[in-house]
TIZAGU-900858 format. One record per residue (C-alpha): residue in one letter; x, y, z. Coordinates in steps of 0.25 Angstrom, whole numbers, padded with zeros to 4 digits, always signed. Layout:
# residues N
AXYZ...
END
This chain:
# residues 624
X-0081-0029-0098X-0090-0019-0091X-0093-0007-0098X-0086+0008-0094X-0091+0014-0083X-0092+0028-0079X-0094+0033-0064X-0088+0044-0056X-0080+0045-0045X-0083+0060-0038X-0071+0065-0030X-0071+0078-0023X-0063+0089-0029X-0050+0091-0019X-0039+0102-0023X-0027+0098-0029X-0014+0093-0023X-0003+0096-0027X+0011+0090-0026X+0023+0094-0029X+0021+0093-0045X+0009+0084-0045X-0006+0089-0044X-0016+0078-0038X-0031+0081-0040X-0046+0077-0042X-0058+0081-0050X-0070+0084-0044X-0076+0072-0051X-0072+0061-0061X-0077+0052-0070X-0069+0038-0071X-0072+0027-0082X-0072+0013-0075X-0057+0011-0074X-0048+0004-0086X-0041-0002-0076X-0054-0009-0070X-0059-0016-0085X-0048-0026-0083X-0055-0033-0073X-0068-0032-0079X-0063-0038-0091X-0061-0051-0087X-0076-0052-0080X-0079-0065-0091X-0067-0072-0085X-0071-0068-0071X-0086-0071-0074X-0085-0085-0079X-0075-0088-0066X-0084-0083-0057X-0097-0092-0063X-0089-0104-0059X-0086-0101-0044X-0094-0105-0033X-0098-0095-0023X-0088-0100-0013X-0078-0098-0025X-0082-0084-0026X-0080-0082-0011X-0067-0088-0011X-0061-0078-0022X-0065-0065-0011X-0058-0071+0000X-0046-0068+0002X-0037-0074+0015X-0022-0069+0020X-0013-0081+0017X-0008-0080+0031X-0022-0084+0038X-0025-0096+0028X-0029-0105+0036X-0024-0117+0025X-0016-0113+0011X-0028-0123+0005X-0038-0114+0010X-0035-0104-0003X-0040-0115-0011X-0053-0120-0001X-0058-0105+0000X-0054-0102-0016X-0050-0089-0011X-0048-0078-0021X-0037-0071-0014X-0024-0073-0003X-0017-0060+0003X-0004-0060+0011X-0008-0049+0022X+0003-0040+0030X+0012-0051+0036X+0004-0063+0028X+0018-0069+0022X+0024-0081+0018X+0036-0088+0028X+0047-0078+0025X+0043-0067+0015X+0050-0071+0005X+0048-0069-0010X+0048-0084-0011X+0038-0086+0001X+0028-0075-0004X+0027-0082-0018X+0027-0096-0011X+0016-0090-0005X+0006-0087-0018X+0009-0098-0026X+0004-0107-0015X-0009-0099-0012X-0010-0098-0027X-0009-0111-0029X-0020-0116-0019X-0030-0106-0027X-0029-0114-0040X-0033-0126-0032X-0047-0121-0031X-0058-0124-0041X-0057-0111-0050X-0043-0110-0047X-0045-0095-0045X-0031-0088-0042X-0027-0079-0031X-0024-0066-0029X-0014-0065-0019X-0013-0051-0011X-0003-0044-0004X+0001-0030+0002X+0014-0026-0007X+0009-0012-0004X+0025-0007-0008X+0032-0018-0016X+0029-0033-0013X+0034-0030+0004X+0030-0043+0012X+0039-0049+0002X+0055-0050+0008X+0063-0044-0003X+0053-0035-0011X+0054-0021-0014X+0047-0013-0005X+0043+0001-0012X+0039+0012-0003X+0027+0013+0003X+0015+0022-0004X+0016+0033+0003X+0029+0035-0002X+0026+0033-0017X+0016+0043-0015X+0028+0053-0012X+0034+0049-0025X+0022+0053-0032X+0025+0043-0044X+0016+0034-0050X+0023+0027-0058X+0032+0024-0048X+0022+0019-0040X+0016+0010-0051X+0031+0005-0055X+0030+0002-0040X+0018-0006-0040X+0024-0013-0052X+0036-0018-0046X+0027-0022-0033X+0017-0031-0042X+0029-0038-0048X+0036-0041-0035X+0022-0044-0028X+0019-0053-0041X+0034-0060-0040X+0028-0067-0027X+0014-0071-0034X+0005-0062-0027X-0004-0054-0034X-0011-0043-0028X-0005-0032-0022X-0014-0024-0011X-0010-0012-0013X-0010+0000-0018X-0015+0007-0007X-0022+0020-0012X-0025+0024+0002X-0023+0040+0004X-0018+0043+0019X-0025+0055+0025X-0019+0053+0038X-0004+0049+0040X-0006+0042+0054X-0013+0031+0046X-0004+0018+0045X-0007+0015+0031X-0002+0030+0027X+0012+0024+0021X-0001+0014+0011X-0004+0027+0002X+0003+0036-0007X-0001+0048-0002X-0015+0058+0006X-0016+0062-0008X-0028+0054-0014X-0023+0058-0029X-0009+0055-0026X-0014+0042-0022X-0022+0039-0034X-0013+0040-0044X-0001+0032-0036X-0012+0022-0032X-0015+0020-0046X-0002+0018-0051X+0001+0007-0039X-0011-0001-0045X-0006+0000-0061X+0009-0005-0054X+0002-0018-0048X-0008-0021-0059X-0001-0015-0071X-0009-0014-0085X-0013-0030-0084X-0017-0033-0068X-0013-0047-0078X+0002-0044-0078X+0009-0054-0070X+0017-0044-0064X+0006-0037-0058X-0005-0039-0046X-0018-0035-0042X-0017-0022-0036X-0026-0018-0023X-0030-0003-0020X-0031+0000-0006X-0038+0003+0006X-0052+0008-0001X-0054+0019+0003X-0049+0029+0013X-0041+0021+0021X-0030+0032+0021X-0043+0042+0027X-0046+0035+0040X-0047+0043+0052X-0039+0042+0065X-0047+0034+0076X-0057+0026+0068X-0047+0014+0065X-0045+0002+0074X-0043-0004+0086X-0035-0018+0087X-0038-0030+0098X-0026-0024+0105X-0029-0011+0107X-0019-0006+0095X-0027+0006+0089X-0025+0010+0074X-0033+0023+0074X-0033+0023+0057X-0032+0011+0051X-0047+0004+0048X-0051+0017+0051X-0063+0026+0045X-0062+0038+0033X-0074+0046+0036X-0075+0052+0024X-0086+0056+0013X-0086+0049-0001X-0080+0061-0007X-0068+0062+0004X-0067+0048+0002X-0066+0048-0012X-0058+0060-0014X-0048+0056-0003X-0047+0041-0004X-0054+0033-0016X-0045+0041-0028X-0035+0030-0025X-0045+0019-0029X-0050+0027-0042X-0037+0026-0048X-0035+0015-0042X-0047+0007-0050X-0043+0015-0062X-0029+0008-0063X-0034-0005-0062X-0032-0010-0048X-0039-0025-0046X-0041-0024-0032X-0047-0013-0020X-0045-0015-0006X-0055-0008+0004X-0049-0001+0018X-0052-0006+0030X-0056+0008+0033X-0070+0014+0035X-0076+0025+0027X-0086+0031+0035X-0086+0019+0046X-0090+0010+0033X-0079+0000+0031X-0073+0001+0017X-0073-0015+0017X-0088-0014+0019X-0093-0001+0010X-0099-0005-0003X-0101+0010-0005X-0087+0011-0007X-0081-0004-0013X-0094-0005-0023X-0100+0008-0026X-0087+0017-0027X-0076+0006-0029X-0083-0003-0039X-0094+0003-0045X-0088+0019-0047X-0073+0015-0046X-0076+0005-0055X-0065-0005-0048X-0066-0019-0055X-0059-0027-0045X-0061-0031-0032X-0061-0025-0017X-0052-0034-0006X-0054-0031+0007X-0041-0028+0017X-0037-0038+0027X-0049-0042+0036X-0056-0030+0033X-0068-0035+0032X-0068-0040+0046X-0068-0025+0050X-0083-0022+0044X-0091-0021+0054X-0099-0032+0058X-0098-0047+0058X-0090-0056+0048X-0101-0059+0040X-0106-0045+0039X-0093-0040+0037X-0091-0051+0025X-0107-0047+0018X-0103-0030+0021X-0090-0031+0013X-0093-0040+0001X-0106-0032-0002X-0099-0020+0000X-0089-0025-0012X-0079-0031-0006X-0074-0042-0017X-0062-0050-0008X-0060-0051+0007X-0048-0051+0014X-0050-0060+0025X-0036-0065+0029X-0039-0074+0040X-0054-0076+0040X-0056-0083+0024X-0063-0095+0027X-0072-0086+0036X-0075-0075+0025X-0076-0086+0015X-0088-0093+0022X-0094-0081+0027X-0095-0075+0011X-0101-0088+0008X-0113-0086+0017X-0115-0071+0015X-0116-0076-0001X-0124-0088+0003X-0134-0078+0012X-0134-0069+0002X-0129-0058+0009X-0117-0055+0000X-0124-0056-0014X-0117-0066-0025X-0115-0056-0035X-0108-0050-0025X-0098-0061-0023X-0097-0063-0038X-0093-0048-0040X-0082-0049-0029X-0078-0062-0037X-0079-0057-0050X-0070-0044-0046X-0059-0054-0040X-0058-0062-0051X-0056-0051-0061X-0044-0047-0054X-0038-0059-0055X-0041-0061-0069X-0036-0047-0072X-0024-0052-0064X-0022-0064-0073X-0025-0075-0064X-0031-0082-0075X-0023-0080-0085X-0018-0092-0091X-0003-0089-0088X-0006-0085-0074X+0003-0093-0063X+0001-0095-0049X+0013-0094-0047X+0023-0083-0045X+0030-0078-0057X+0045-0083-0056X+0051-0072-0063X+0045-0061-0056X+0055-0065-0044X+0068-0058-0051X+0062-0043-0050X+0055-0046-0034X+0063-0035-0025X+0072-0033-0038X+0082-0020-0038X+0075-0015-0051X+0060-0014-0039X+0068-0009-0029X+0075+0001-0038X+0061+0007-0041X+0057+0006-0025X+0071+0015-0024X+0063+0026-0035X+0051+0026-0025X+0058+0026-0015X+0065+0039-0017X+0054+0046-0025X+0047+0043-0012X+0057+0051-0002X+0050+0064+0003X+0060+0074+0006X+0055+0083+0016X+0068+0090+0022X+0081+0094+0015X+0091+0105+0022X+0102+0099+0014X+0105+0084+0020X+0099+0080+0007X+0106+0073-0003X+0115+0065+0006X+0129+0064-0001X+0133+0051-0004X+0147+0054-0003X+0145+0059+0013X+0155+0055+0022X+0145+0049+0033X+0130+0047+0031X+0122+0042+0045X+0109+0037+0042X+0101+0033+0056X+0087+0030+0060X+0078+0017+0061X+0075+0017+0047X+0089+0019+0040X+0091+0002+0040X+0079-0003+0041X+0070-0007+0028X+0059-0011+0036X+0058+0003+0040X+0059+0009+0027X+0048-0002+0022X+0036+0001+0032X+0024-0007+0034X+0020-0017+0022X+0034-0024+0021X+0036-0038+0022X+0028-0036+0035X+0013-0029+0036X+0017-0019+0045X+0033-0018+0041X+0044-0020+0052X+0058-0014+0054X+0071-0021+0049X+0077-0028+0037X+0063-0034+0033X+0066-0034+0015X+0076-0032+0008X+0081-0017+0003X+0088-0005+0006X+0087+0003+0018X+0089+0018+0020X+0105+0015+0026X+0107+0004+0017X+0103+0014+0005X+0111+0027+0009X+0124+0017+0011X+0123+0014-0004X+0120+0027-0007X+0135+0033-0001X+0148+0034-0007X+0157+0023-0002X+0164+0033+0007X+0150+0037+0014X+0148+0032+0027X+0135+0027+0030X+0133+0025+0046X+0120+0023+0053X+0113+0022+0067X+0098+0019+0070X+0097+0030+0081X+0102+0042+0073X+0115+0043+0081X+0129+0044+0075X+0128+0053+0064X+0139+0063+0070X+0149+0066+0059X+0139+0061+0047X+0137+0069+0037X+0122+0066+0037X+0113+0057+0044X+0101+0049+0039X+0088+0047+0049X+0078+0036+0043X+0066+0035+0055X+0053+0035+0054X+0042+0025+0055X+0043+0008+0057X+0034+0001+0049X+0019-0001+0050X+0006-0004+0043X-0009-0003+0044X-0013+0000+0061X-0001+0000+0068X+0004+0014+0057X-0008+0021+0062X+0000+0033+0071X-0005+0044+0076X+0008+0051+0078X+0017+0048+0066X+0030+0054+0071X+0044+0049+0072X+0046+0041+0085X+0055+0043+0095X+0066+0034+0090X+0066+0041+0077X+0066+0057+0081X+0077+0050+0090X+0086+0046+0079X+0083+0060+0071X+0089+0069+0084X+0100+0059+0084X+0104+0062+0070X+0100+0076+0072X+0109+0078+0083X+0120+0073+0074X+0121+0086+0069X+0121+0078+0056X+0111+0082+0046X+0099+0073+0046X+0092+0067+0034X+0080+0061+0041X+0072+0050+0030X+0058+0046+0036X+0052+0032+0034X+0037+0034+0037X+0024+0029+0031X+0019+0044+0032X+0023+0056+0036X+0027+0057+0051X+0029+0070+0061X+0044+0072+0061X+0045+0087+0064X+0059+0085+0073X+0064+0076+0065X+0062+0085+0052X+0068+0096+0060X+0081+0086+0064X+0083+0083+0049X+0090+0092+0038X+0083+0082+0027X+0071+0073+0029X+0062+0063+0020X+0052+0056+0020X+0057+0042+0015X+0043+0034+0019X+0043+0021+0018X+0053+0018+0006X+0054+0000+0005X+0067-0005+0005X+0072+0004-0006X+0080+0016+0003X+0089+0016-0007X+0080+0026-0013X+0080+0034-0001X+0096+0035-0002X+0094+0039-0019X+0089+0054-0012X+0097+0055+0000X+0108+0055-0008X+0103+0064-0020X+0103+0054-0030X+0087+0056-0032X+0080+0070-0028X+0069+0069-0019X+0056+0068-0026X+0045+0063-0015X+0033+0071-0011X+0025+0069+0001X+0011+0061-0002X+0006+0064+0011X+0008+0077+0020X+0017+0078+0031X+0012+0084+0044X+0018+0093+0055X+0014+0086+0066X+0003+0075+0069X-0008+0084+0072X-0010+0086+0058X-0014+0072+0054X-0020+0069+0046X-0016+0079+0035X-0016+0080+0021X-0015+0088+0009X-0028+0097+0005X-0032+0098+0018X-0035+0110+0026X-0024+0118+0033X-0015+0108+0027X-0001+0111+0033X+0011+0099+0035X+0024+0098+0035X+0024+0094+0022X+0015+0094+0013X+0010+0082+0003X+0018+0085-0010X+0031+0089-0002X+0045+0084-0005X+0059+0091-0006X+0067+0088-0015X+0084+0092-0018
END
């Protein structure tokens, strides 16, 4: 094992931010020992040493390549290009989504990779980026931005817990996620992906997702590798520098550029990685974004010099899906930029046998070093030791007992928890608590039945879609449990019908999306939605209005219309925890982790900036 190194890591001193109880703050500088959590893959460098003398250079090559199932062009080709890696992309899914089908899936993929010489196995990786969601039947906890409004960590690490199980329960074994991106700019479509603008606030919920997946021993069999992601400022890109499709469709953040000094960068986006590394996490993935028109896929200032020599980060950088493609230049170039930069395995979904052959001649030409290679190998092949893949009673197959607890009530009873220590109340002029003995409740709105709605981008599909796509509870289904038996519950999707109730329930807000097609410049209630809120409103019924949104959007009339309003997010298929405070059985407890604005010609803001001034400000949430 290496000796204990020191190094510092300077961060700008920025004022304190409070909220509600909590303090979050920097130094002007710190001095952190190589982390604890890093010495566990560095331990097992005699293991990895004396594996990595046996291979062959095409071996090596295979072990940083890593291709989407989906585009494999033959299930043998796992064991003709000895490839180190196989991920299942948004939307790269086995026949029917099954819990059954997605561990049919690994085992046979595993398989192929013992067929090869050294038998090296897989890691397998997959987006469970809140619970195990492409799987039919899973528990699907809120999204980040919502646990950022619980401020609990250890509700996030029990969260992350559960996920690795669930995720192990089906084979796979690496988990991209926790994303530590700090959103400074809502009209980004990733903004759901991070916990909150607050960079310490993501710190410390970042770390504790990491010590959820990997737990004490990354060799536990109910644990994976964990992914911390996208290095670095992903959530800082700039309005107009993103991209342009074939089609015309313009995504004017996503991809985009952080033009940013070292110190901004540092202070605003990179705290998340610093505890990140320090709890232990295997594996880094770099942004498709620039920083300062260098793409983060291709900057060895910032995968080498900060990420491995000064964070001290021990395992290995994989890159996003086909990001290497956007470097500028040619393939080849592209290929030589980003390895010497420190990129240690490729995503290449589609184009493996392309990368695999085009590595081989850079090494051959000398233009990608071989200690280089054998550092990307060396760093890959901890982790999976550190994982246990050699471990003498380590299986390729799936653990058959772990199948019991997969979307068990105990997991969907602690999504229940996050999700009503996640609920931001905003409004309350006396609607709130709901009684459950009223003589009528009508609850109306395109979100009040519809758990594809409630779940967002990143379930069962990569950019989500509207219906009854998993099992759980919806928003009606929860409040007609919650009532008294002499309660009736009625419902409409356009807000009409609510004359004579006692109270009526508005669920709109935004359908689901992911990556691209979330970037929105707007970010207001469409005109179906304001519809349905002037419908209840002119019920003369009061209106409690629950909004499902991956950020916060401009809904000044329907604010006004309401007597109560709060921000539920994007809750997963447990709104039975929405119901535990309608109906006062649990106070509201959430706090906003990101600021709300007035209107849209305030975007981008957030908290410690200048004539700061929302609606609501980071840190705000009623309670009874």
């Amino acid at each position: 094992m290496r000796a204990t190194l020191l190094f510092a890591l300077p961060v700008l001193l920025a004022s304190c931010v409070a909220t509600d109880e909590r303090t979050y703050e920097r130094s002007d500088e710190q001095s952190y020992e190589r982390p604890a959590g890093q010495a566990l893959y560095v331990s097992f460098d005699e293991r990895v040493d004396e594996l990595l003398a046996r291979m062959t250079v095409e071996e090596k090559i295979g072990q940083m390549t890593q291709p989407d199932q989906e585009f494999l062009e033959d299930v043998d080709h796992v064991r003709e290009y000895m490839v180190g890696s196989l991920l299942s992309g948004g939307g790269s899914d086995p026949p029917t989504n099954s819990f059954e089908d997605w561990r049919a899936l690994y085992e046979k993929y595993q398989s192929k990779a013992l067929e090869t010489r050294l038998a090296i196995p897989l890691l397998y990786g997959v987006d469970a980026v809140h619970g195990h969601s492409n799987v039919l039947g899973a528990v699907v906890f809120p999204h980040n931005i919502g646990l950022g409004a619980t401020r609990n960590a250890e509700l996030v690490e029990e969260i992350s817990r559960i996920t690795a199980k669930e995720i192990k329960a089906t084979g796979i074994n690496w988990d991209f996620s926790p994303c530590v991106a700090v959103p400074r700019d809502d009209r980004w479509g990733r903004t759901y992906e991070g916990f909150a603008e607050e960079p310490m606030l993501v710190a410390e919920l970042g770390a504790a997702a990491v010590r959820g997946l990997q737990g004490e021993d990354l060799g536990d069999p109910n644990r994976v590798v964990a992914c911390a992601k996208h290095l670095v400022g992903d959530g800082g890109t700039v309005i107009d520098s993103g991209v342009t499709l074939p089609d015309g469709s313009r995504y004017p953040f996503d991809r985009g550029d952080v033009p940013l000094t070292e110190e901004e960068l540092r202070r605003i986006h990179l705290e998340g990685y610093v505890t990140a590394v320090a709890a232990g996490v295997g594996t880094i993935m770099p942004s498709y974004s620039s920083w300062n028109g260098v793409k983060c896929s291709g900057s060895r200032r910032l995968l080498t010099e900060i990420v491995k020599d000064e964070l001290g980060f021990e395992g290995f950088l994989i890159s996003d899906f086909k990001a290497i493609d956007e470097l500028p230049g040619d393939y080849k170039s592209d290929i030589q930029t980003s390895i010497n930069a420190g990129m240690d395995m490729v995503m290449v979904p589609d184009r493996y046998a392309l990368f695999f052959d085009t590595l081989a001649e850079l090494v051959e030409e000398g233009a990608i070093p071989m200690a280089r290679i054998d550092d990307a190998v060396r760093r890959i092949l901890r982790v999976k030791f550190a994982a246990g893949l050699f471990d003498d009673d380590w299986s390729p197959t799936a653990d058959r007992s772990l199948e019991p607890s997969f979307g068990s009530a105990e997991h969907r009873a602690v999504a229940r928890q996050a999700v009503r220590e996640s609920l931001v109340l905003l409004k309350n002029e006396g609607a709130l608590p709901l009684a459950k003995d009223a003589r009528r409740l009508h609850v109306v709105g395109p979100g009040a039945d519809d758990i594809g709605m409630q779940s967002g981008g990143w379930t069962v599909d990569w950019q989500g879609k509207m219906g009854a796509i998993t099992e759980g509870t919806t928003i009606l289904e929860a409040i007609r449990k919650a009532v008294s038996e002499g309660t009736e519950v009625t419902h409409s999707e356009d807000g009409t019908g609510a004359e004579g109730a006692d109270v009526v329930v508005v669920v709109v807000g935004e359908r689901p999306y992911a990556e691209m097609h979330g970037d929105d410049l707007e970010l207001k209630l469409d005109d179906e939605d304001r519809a349905v809120v002037a419908n209840a409103a002119a019920s003369g019924v009061p209106v409690v209005t629950l909004l499902i949104s991956g950020r916060p959007l401009i809904v000044d009339a329907a604010l006004e219309a309401s007597d109560s309003f709060a921000a539920v997010w994007l809750p997963g298929t447990e709104a039975d925890g929405i119901a535990d405070v309608l109906f006062g059985d649990y106070a509201p407890t959430g706090k906003l982790s990101f600021s709300w604005p007035r209107s849209a010609e305030q975007h981008p803001i957030n908290v410690g900036d200048e004539d700061y001034d929302p609606l609501f400000a980071f840190g705000y949430g009623l309670s009874w």
